[in-house]
DSSP file (Angstrom, degrees, kcal/mol; ACC not computed):
  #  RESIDUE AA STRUCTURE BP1 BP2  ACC     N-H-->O    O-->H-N    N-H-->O    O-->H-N    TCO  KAPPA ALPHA  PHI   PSI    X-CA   Y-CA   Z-CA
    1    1 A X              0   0    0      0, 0.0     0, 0.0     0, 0.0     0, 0.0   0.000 360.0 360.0 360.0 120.6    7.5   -5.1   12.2
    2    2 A X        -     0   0    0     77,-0.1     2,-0.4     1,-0.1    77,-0.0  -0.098 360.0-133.4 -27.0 132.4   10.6   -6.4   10.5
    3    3 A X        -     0   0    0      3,-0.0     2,-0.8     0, 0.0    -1,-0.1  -0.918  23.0-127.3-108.1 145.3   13.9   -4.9   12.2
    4    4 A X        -     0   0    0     -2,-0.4     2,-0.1     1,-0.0    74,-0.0  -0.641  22.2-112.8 -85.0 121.4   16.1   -3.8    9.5
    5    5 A X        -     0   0    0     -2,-0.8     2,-0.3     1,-0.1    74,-0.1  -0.527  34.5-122.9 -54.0 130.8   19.8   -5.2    9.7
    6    6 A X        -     0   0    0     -2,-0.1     2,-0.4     1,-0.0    -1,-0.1  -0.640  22.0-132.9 -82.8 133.0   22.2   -2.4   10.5
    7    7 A X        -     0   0    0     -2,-0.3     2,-0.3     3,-0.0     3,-0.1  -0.824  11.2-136.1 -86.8 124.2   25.1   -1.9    7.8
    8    8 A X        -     0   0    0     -2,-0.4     0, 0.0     1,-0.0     0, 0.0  -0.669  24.2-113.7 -80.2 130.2   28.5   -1.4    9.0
    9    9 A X        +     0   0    0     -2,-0.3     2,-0.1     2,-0.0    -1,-0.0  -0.041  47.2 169.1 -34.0 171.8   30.7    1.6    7.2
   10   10 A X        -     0   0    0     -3,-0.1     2,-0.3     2,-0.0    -1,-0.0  -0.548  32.3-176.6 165.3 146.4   33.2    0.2    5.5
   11   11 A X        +     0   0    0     -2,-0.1     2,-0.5     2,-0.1    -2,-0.0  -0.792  24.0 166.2-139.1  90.2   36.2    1.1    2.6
   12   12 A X        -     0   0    0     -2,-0.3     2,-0.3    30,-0.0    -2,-0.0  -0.811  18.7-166.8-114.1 158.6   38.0   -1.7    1.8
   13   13 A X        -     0   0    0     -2,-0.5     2,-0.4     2,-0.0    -2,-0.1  -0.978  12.0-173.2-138.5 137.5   40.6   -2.0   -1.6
   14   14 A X        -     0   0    0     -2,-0.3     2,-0.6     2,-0.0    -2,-0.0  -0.972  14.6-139.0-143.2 147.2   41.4   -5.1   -2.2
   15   15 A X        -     0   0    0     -2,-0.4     2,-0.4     0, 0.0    -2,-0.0  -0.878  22.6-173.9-102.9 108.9   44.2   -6.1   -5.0
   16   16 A X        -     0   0    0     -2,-0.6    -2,-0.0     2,-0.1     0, 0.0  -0.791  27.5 -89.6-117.8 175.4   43.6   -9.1   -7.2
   17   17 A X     >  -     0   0    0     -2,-0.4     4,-2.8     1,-0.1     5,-0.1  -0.366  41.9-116.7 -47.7 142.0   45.7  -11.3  -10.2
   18   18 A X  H  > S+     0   0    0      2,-0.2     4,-2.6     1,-0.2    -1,-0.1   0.714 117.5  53.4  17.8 -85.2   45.3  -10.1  -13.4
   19   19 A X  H  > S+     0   0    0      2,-0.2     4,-4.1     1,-0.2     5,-0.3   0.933 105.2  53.0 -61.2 -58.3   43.9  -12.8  -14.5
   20   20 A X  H  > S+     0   0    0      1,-0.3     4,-3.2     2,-0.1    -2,-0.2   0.983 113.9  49.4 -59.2 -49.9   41.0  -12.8  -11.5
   21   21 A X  H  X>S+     0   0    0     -4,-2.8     4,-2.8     2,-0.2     5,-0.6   0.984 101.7  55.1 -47.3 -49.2   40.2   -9.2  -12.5
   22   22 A X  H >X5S+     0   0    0     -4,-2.6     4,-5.0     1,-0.2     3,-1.2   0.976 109.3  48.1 -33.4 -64.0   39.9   -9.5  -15.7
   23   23 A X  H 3X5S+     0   0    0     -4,-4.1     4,-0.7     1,-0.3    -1,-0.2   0.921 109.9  51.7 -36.2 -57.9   37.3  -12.1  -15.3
   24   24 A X  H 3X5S+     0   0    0     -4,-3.2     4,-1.1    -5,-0.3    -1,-0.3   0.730 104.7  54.4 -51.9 -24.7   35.6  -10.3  -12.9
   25   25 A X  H <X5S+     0   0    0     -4,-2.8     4,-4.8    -3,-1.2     5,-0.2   0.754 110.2  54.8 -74.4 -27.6   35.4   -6.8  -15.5
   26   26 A X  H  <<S+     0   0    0     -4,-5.0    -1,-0.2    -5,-0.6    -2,-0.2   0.547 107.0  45.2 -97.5  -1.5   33.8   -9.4  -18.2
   27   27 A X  H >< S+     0   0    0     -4,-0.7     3,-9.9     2,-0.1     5,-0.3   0.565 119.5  43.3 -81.6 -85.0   30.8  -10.7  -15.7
   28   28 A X  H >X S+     0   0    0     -4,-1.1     4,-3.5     1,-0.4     3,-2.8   0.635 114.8  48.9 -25.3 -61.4   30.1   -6.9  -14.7
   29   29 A X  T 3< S+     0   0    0     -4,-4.8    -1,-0.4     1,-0.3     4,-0.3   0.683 119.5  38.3 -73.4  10.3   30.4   -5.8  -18.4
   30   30 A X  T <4 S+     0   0    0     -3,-9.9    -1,-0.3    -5,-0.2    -2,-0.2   0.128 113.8  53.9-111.0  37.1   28.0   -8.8  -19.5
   31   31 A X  T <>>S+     0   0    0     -3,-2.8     5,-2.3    -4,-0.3     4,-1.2   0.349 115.0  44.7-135.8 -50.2   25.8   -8.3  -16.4
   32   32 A X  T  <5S+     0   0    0     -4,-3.5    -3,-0.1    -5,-0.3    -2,-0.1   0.799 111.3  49.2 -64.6 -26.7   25.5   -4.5  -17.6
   33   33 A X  T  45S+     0   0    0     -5,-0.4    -1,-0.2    -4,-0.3    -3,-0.1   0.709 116.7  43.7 -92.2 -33.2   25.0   -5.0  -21.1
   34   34 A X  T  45S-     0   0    0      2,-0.1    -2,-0.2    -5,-0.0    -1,-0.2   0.537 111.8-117.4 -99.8  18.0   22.3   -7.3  -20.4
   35   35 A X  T  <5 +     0   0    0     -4,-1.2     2,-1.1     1,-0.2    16,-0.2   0.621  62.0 143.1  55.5  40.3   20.7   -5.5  -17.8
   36   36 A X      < -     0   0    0     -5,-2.3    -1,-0.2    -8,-0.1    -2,-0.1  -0.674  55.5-108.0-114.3 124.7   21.2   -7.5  -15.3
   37   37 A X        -     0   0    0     -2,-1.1     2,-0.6     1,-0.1    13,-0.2   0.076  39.9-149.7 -41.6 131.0   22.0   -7.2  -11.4
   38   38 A X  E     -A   49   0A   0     11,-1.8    11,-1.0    -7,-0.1     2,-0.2  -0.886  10.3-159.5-121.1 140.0   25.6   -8.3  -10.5
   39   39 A X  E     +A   48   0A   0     -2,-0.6     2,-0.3     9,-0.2     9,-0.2  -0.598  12.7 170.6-107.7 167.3   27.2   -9.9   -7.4
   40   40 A X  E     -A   47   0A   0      7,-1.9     7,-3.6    -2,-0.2     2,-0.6  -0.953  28.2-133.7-160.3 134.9   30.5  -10.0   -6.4
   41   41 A X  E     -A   46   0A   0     -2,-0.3     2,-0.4     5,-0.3     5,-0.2  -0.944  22.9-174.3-105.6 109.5   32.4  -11.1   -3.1
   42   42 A X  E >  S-A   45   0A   0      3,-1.4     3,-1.3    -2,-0.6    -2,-0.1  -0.953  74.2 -28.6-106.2 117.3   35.1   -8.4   -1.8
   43   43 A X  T 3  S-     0   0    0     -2,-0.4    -1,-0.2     1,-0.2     3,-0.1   0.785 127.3 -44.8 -22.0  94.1   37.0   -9.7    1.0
   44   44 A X  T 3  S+     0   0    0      1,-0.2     2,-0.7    -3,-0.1    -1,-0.2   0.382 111.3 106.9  47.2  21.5   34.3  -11.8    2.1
   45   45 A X  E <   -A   42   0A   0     -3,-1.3    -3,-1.4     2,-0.0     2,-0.6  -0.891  61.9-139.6-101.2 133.5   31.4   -9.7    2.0
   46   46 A X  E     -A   41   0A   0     -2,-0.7     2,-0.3    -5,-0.2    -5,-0.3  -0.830  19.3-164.2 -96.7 134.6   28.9  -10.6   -0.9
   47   47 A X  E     -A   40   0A   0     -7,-3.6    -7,-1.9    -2,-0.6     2,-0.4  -0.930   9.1-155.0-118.3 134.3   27.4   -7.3   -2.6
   48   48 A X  E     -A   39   0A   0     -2,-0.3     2,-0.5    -9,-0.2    -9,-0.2  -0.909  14.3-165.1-111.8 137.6   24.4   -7.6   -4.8
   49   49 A X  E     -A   38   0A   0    -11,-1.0   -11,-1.8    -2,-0.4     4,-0.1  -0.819  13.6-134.8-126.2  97.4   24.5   -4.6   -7.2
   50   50 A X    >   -     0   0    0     -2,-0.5     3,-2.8   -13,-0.2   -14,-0.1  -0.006  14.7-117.6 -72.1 148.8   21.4   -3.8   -9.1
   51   51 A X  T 3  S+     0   0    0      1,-0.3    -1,-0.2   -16,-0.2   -15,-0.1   0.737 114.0  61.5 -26.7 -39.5   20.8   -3.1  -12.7
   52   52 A X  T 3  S+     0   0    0    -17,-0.1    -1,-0.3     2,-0.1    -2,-0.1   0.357  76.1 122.8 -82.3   5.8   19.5    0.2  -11.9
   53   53 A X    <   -     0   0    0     -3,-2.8     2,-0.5    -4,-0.1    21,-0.3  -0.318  65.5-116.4 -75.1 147.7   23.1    1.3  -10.3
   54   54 A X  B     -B   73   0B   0     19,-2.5    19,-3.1    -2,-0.0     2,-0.5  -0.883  25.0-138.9-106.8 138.0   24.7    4.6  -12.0
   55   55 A X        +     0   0    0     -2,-0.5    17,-0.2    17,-0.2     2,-0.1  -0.820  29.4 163.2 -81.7  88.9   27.9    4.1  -13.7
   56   56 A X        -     0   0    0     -2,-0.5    15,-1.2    15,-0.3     2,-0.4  -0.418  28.9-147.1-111.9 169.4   30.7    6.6  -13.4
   57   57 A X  E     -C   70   0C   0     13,-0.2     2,-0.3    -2,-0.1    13,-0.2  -0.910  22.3-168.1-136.1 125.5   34.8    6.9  -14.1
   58   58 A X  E     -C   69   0C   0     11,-2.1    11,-2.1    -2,-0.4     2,-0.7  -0.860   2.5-170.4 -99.7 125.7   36.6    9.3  -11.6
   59   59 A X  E     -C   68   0C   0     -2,-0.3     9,-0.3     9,-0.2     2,-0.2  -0.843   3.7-174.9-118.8 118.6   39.9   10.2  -12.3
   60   60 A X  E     -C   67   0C   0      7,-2.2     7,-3.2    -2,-0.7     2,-0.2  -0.553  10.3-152.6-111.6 175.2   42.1   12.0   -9.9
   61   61 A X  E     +C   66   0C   0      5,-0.2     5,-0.2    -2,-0.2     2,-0.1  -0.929  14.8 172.0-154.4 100.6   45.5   13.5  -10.0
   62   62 A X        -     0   0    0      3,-1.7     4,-0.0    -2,-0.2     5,-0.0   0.027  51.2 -95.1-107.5-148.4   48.0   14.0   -7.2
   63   63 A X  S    S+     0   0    0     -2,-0.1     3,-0.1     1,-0.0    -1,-0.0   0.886 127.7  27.7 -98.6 -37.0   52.0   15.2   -7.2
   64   64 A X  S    S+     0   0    0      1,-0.1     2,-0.4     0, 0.0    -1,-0.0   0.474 120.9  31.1 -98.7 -14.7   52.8   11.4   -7.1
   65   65 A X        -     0   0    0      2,-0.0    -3,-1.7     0, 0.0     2,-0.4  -0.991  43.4-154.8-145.6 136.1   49.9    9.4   -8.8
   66   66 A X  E     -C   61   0C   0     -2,-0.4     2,-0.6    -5,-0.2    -5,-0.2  -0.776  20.4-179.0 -80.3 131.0   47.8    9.2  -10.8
   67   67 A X  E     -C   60   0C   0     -7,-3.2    -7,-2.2    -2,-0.4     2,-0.5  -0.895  19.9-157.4-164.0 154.8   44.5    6.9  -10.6
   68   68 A X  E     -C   59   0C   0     -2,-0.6    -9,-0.2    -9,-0.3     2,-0.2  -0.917  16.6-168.0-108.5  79.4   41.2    5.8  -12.6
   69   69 A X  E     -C   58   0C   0    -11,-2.1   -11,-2.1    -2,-0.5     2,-0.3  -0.697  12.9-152.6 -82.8 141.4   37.9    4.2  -10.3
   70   70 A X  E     -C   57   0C   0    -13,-0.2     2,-0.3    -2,-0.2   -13,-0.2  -0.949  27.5-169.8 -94.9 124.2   35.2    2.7  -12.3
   71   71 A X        -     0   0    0    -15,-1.2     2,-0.3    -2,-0.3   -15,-0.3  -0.856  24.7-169.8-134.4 162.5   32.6    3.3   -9.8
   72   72 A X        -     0   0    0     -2,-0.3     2,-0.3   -17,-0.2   -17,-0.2  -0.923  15.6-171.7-137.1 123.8   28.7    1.9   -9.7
   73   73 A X  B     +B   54   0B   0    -19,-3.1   -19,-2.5    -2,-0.3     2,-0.3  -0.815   5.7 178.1-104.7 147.8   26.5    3.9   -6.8
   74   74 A X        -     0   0    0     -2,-0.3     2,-0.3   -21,-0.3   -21,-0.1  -0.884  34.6-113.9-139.7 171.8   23.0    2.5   -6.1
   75   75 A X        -     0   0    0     -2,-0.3     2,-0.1     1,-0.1   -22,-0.0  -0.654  44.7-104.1 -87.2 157.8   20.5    4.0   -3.3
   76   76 A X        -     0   0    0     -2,-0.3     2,-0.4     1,-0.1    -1,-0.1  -0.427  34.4-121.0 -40.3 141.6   19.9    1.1   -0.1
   77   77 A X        -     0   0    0     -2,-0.1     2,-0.7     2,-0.0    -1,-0.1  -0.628  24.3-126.3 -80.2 149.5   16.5   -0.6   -0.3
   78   78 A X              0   0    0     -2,-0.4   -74,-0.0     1,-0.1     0, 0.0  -0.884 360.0 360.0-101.7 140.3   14.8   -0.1    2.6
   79   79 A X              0   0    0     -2,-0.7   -77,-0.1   -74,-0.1    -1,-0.1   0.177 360.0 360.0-114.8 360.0   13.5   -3.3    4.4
């Protein structure tokens, strides 16, 4: 029997250029439009994010900020 690699929690936010976002919103939205899994490396982890992921935008509202997540949740596969 296979032993399943244990996933560590983790909540990282990670700030990039402009520029380097952008790029990155215009894989995701062609990766999504063609139905197609997208990866992405977030300070230094690589995340594979399947086609099948559900797409939301949360917006919250405090006394001092405001702020807008584009969020994509998928379930784990199990190994």
């Amino acid at each position: 029997m296979a032993t399943q690699k244990k996933r560590r929690k983790r909540d990282i936010e990670k700030n990039y250029p402009v520029k380097q976002f952008v790029k990155k919103l215009r894989r995701l939205a062609d990766c999504i439009e063609q139905g197609q899994r997208f990866q992405i490396q977030v300070a230094g982890e690589r995340v594979s994010i399947p086609a099948t992921s559900i797409i939301n935008i949360e917006h919250e509202r405090d006394a001092s900020s405001e702020e807008v997540e584009f969020q994509l949740r998928w379930p784990l596969e199990k190994k």
